[in-house]
Backbone as JSON, one array per atom type, in Angstrom:
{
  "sequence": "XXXXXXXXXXXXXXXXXXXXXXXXXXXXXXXXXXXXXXXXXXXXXXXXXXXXXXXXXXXXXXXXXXXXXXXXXXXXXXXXXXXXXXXXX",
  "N": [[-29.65, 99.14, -19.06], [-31.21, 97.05, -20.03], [-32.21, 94.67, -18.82], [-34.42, 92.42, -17.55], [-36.98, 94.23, -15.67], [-37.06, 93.34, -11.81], [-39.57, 91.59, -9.85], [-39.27, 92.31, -7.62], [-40.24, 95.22, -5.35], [-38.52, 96.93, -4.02], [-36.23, 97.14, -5.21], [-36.13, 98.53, -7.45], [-36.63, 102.08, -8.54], [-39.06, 104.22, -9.0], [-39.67, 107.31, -10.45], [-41.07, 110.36, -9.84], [-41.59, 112.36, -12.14], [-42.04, 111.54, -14.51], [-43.14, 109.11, -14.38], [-41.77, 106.79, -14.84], [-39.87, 103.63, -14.35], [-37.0, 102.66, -12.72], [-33.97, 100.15, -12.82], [-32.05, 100.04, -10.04], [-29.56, 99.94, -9.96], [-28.81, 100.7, -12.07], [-30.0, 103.27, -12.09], [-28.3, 104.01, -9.37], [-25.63, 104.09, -11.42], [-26.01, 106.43, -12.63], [-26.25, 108.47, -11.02], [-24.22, 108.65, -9.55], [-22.69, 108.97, -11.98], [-23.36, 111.71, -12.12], [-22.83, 113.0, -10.17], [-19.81, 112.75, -10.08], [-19.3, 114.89, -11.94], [-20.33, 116.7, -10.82], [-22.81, 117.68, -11.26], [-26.26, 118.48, -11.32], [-28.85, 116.6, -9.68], [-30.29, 114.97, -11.8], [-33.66, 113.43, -13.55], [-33.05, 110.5, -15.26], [-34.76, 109.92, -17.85], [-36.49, 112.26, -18.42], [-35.22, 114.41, -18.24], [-35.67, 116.33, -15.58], [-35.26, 118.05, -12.63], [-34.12, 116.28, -10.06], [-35.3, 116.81, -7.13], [-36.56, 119.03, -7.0], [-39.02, 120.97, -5.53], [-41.15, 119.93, -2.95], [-43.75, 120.33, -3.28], [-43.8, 120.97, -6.47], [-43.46, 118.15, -6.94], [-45.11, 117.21, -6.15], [-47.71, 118.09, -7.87], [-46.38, 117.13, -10.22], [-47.18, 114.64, -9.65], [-49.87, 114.66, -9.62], [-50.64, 115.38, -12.12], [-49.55, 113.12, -13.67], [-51.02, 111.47, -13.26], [-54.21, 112.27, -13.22], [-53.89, 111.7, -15.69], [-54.29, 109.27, -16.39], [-51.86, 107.95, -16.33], [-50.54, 104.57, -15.62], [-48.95, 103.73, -14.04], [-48.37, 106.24, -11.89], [-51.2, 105.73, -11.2], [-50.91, 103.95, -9.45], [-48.67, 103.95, -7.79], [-50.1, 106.43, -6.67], [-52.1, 105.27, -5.2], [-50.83, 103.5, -3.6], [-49.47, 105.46, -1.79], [-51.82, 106.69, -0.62], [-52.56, 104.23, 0.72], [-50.47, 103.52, 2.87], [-50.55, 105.79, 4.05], [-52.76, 105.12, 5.61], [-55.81, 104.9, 4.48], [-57.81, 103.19, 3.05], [-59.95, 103.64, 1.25], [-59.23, 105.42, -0.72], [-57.82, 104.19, -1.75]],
  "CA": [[-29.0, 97.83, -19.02], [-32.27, 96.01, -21.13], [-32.22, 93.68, -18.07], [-36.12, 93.17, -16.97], [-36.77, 94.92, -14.15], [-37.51, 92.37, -10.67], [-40.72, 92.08, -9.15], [-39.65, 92.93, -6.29], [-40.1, 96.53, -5.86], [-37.46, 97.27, -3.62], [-34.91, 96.68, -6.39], [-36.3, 99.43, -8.49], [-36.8, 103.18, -8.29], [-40.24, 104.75, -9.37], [-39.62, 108.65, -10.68], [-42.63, 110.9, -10.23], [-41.87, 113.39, -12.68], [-42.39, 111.1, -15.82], [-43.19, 107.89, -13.86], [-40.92, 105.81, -15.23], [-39.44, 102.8, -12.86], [-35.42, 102.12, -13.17], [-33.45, 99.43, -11.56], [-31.38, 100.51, -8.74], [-28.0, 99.63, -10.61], [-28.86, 101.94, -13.35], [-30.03, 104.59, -10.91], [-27.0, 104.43, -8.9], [-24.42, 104.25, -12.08], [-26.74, 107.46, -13.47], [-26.57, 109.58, -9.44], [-22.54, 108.65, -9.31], [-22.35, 110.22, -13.42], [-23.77, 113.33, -12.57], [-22.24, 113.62, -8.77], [-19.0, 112.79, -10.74], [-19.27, 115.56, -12.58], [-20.64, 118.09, -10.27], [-23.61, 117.97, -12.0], [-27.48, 118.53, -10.41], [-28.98, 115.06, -10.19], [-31.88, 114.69, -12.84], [-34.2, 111.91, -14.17], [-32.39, 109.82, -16.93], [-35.81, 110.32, -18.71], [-36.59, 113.04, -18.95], [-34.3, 115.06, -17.51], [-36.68, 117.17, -14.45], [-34.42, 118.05, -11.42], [-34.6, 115.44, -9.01], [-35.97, 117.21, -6.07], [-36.94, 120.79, -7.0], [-39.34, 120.89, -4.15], [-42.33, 118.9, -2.47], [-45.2, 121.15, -3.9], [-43.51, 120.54, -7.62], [-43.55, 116.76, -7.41], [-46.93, 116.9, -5.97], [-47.99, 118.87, -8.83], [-46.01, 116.25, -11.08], [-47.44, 113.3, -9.38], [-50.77, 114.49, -9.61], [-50.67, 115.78, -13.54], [-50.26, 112.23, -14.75], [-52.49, 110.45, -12.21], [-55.32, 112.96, -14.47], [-53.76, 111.74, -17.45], [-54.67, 108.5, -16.09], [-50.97, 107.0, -16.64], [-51.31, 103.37, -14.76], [-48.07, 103.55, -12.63], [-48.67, 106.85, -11.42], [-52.26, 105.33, -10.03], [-50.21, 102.23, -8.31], [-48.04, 105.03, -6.73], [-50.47, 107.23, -5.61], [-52.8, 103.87, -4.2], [-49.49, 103.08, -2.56], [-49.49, 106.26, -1.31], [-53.09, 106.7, -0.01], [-53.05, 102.97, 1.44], [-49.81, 104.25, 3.41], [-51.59, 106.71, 4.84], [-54.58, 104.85, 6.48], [-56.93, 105.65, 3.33], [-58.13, 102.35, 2.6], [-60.94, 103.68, 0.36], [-58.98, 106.16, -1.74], [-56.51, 103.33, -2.27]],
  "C": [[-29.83, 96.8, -19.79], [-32.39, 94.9, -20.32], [-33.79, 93.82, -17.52], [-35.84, 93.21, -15.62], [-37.43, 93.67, -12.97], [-38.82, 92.51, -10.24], [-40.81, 92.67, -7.98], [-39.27, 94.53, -6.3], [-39.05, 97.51, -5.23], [-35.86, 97.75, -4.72], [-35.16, 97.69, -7.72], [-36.23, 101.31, -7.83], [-37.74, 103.76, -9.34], [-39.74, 106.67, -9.67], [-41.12, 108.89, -11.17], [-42.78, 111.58, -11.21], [-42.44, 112.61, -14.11], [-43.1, 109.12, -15.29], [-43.16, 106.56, -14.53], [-39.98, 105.07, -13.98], [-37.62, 102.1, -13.65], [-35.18, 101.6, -12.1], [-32.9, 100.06, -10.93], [-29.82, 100.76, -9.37], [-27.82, 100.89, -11.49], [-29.38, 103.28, -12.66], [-28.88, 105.52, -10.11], [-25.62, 104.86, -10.09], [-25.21, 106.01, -12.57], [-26.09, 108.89, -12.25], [-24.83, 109.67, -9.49], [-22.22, 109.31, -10.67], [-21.8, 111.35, -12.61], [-23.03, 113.55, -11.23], [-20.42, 113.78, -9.45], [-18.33, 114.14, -11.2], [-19.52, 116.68, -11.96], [-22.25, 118.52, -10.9], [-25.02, 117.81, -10.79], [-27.97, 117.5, -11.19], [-30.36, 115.31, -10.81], [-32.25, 113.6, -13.35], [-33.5, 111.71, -15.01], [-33.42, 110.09, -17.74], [-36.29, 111.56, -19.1], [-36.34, 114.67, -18.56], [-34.53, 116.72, -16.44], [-35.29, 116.87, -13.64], [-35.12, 116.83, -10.54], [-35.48, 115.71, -7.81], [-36.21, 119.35, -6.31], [-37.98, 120.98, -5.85], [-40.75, 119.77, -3.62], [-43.49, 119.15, -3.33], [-44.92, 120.79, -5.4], [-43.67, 119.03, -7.95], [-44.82, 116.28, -7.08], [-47.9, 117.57, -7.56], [-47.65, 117.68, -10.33], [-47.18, 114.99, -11.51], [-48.96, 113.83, -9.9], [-51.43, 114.91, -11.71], [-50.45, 114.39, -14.09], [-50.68, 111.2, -13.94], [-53.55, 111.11, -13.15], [-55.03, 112.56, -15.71], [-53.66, 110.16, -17.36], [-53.29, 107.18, -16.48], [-50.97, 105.73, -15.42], [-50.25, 103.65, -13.61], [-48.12, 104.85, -11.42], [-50.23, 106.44, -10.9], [-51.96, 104.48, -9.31], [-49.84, 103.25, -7.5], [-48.69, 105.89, -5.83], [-51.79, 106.25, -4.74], [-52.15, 103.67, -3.22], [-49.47, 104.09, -1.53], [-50.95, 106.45, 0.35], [-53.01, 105.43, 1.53], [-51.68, 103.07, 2.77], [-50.22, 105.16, 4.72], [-52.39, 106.65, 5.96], [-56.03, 105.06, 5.73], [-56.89, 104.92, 2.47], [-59.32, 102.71, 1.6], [-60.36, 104.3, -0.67], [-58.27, 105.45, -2.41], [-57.27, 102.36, -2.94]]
}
């Protein structure tokens, strides 16, 4: 939509596999496509299954946290601080 995305983070959606952050609008018109269609829901980016399993997106998440991409270290801070793991965060 080329609309900037809100600060507030509610109003977005973070994907681990390429961790890229889409509004909600464009999320939902993307999930209603592919359900549309019958289709298995995948990132708009770069088109990873949405939920292939826990161990895979951990695996994701943590491949570009090492490749030191920035939003994947917000996410997994977020994560940590979540947790109770005020130091790792």
């Amino acid at each position: 939509c080329c609309l900037p995305l809100s600060l507030d983070t509610k109003k977005s959606v973070s994907y681990l596999c390429c961790s890229k952050v889409i509004c909600n609008g464009c999320n939902f018109a993307n999930v209603l496509r592919e359900y549309k269609q019958k289709l298995n829901i995948r990132c708009p980016f770069c088109r990873h299954l949405y939920r292939e399993s826990e161990e895979e997106n951990e695996r994701r998440r943590k491949e570009r946290f090492e490749a030191n991409d920035p939003i994947a270290v917000r996410e997994m801070g977020k994560t940590h601080y979540g947790d109770g793991d005020y130091e790792r965060a």
